[in-house]
C-alpha positions in Angstrom: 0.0 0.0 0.0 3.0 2.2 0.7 4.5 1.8 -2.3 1.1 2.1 -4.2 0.8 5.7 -2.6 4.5 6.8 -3.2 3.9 5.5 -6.8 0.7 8.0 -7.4 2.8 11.1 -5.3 5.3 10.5 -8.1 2.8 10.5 -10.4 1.2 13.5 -9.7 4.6 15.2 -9.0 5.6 14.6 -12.8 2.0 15.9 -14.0 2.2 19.2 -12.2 6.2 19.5 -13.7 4.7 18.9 -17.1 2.0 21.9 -16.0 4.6 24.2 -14.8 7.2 24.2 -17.6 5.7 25.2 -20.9 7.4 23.6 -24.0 8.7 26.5 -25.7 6.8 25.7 -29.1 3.6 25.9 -27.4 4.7 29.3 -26.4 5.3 30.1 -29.9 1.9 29.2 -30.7 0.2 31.2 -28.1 2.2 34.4 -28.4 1.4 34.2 -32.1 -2.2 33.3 -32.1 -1.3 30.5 -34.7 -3.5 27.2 -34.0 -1.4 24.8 -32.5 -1.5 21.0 -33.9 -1.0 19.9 -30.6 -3.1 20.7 -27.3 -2.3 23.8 -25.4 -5.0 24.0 -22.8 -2.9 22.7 -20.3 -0.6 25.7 -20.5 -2.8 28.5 -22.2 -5.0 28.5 -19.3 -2.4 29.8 -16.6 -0.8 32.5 -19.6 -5.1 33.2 -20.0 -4.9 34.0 -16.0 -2.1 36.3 -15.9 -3.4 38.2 -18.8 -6.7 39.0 -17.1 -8.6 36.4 -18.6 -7.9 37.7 -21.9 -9.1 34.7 -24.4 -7.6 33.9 -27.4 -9.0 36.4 -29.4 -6.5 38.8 -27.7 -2.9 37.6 -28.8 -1.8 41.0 -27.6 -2.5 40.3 -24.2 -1.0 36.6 -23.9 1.8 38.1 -25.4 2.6 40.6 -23.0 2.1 38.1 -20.1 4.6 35.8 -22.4 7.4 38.6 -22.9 7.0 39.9 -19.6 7.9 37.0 -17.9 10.7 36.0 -20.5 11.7 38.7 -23.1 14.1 37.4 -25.3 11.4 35.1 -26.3 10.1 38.3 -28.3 12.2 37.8 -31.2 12.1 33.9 -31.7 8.5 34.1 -31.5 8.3 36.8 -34.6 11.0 34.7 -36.2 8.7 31.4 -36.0 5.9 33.3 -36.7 7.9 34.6 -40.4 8.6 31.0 -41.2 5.0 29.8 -40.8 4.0 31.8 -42.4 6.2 31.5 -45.6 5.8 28.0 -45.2 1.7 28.5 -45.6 2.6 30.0 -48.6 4.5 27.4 -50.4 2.2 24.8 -49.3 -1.2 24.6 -47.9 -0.9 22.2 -45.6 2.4 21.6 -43.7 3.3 17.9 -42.2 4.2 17.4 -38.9 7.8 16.7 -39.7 7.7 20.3 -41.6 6.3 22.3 -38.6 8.3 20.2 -35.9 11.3 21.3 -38.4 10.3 25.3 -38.0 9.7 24.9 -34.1 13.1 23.7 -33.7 14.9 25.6 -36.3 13.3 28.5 -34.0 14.8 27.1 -31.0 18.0 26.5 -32.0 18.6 30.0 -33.8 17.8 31.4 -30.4 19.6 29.0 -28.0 16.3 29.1 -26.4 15.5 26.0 -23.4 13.3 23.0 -24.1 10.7 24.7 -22.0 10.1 27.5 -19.5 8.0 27.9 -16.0 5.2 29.6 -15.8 3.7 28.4 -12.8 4.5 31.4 -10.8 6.4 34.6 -11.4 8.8 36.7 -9.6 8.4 40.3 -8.8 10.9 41.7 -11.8 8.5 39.3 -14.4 5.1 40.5 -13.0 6.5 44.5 -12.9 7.2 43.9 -17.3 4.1 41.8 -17.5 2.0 44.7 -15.9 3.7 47.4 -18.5 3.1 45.3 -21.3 -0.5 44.4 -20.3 -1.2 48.6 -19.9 0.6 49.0 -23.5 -1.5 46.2 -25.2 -4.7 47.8 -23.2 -4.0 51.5 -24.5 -3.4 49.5 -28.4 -6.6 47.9 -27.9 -8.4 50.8 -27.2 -7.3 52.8 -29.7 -8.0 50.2 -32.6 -11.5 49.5 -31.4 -12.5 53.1 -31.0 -11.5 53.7 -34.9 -14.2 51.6 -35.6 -16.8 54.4 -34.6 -18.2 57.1 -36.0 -16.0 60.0 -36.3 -17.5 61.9 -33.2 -17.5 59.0 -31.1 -13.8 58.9 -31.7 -13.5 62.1 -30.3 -15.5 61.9 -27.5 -13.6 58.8 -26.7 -9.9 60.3 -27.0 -11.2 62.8 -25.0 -12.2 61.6 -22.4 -9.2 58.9 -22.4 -7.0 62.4 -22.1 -9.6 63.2 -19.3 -9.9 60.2 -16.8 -7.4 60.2 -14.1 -4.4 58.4 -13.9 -6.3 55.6 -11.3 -9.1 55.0 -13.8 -8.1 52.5 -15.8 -9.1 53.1 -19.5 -10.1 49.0 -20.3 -12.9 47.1 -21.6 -15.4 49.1 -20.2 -14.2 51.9 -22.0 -14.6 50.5 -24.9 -17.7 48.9 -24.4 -19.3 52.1 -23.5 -18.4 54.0 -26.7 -19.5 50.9 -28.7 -23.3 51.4 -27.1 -23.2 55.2 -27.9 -22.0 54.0 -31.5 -24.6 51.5 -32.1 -27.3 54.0 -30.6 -26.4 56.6 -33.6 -26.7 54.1 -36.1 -30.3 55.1 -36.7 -32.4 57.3 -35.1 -35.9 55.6 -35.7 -34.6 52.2 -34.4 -33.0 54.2 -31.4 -35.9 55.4 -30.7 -38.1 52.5 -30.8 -35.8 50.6 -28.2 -33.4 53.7 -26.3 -35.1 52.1 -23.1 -33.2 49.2 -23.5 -29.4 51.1 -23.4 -28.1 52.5 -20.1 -29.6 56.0 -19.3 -26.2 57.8 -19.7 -25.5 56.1 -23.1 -29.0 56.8 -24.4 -28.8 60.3 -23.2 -25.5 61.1 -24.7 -27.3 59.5 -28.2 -30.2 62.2 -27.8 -27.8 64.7 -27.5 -26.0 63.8 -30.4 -28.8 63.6 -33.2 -30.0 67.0 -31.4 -26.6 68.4 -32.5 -26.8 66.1 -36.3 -30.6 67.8 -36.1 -29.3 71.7 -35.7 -26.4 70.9 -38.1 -23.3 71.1 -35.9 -22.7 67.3 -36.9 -23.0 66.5 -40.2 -25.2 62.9 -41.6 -22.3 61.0 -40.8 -21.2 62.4 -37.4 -18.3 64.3 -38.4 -17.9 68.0 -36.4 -19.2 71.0 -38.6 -18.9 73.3 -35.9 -16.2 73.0 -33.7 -16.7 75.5 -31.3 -20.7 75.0 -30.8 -19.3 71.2 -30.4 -16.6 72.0 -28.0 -18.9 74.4 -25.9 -21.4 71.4 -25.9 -23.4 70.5 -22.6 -22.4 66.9 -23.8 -18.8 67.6 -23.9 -18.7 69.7 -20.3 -20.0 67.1 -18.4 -20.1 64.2 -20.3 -21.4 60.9 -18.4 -19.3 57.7 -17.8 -19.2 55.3 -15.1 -21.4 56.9 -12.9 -19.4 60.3 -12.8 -19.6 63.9 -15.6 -16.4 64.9 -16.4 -15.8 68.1 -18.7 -13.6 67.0 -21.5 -13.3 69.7 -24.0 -10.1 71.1 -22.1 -8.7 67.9 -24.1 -10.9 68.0 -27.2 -8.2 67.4 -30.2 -7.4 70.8 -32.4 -10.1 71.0 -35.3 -7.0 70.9 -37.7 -6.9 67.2 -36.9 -10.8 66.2 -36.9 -10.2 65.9 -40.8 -7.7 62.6 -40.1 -10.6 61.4 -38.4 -12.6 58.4 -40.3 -14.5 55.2 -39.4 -11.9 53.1 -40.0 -13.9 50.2 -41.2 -17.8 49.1 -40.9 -19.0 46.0 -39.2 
């Protein structure tokens, strides 16, 4: 019975090894966002922790927890991410032997180890993990908010320029704007169902056909007059969160509202 029991703490000793050290072509995968022919799950979920449950739709974020913790990983990952995808251009699809050939080639260009830990991480990794999250937050913010119409985007950056340093501009942020940005989509179907959209995003929507209505935004939500715009009761205490904050201090100069487009339509 002893030696039954010492046999399974063995056991269960190797498993949580395997857990703890990633093999560094799994890594490769999950900093690239390239689908793995092998089973990550066993190692994604603990890089999907530290990233604040970013899922895999948000290579960014994995990929700060990734370089964070181990940074000259940064460069071997772009370099394996080149070869696949050369290699997806020559052929459609690759063998095992060809894409354990780039995994290793990666490795051993790098001098990089078998595998790394990632079961915990040490106060130097989680101080680069936590300035990498913020910068892939601030890039994610500013490439979903491009996807909105033009005053939208400027309400946004404003009041991103606006919120204090301990309010963290994150998904919230975003989500926000996108409501106000559905809302203005059109007016009758706004209408029909504004009872259904937070109060404050629905109210900033009124506001905003009233202004498309006496012409200081034009059919597609671009500024016509600045000024009226800037001196706005929208934009001097605009409603977020539970809070009004006056953000045309940090409305952008109107010499740059004409870079200002809806970057693409969904």
């Amino acid at each position: 019975m002893e030696n039954i029991d010492r046999i399974a703490r063995i056991r269960e000793q190797q498993k949580q090894k395997i857990k703890d050290n990633c093999p560094t072509s799994v890594l490769f995968y999950i900093a690239t966002g390239r689908q793995c022919p092998r089973s990550v799950n066993l190692w994604y979920d603990k890089i999907k922790e530290l990233s604040g449950n970013a899922n895999h739709h948000f290579t960014d974020f994995h990929r700060a927890v990734i370089f964070g913790m181990y940074p000259e990983l940064r460069d071997a990952c772009n370099y394996f991410n080149d070869l696949a995808v050369q290699a997806a251009e020559r052929k459609v699809k690759l063998s095992d032997a060809e894409i354990t050939k780039i995994e290793n080639d990666t490795i051993n260009k790098y001098n990089l180890a078998e595998s790394y830990f990632i079961a915990e991480v040490t106060a130097e990794q989680q101080k680069r993990i936590d300035a990498n999250l913020i910068s892939a937050m601030d890039k994610y913010v500013n490439t979903e908010i491009k996807q909105y119409a033009p005053v939208v985007q400027v309400m946004a950056q404003a009041l991103k320029n606006t919120l204090p340093k301990n309010e963290p501009v994150e998904h919230d942020f975003v989500n926000y704007f996108q409501l106000v940005d559905t809302c203005i989509r059109n007016e009758e179907r706004f209408i029909r169902n504004k009872s259904i959209a937070p109060k404050n995003v629905s109210e900033t929507a009124e506001q905003l056909f009233d202004m498309q209505h006496k012409g200081v935004l034009d059919e597609d939500f671009k500024i016509n007059d600045y000024k009226t715009f800037k001196e706005s009761p929208l934009l001097k205490n605009l409603s977020y969160k539970g809070k009004e904050y006056n953000v045309s201090h940090n409305l952008m100069p109107q010499s740059e509202l004409v870079n200002i487009e809806r970057e693409f339509c969904y």
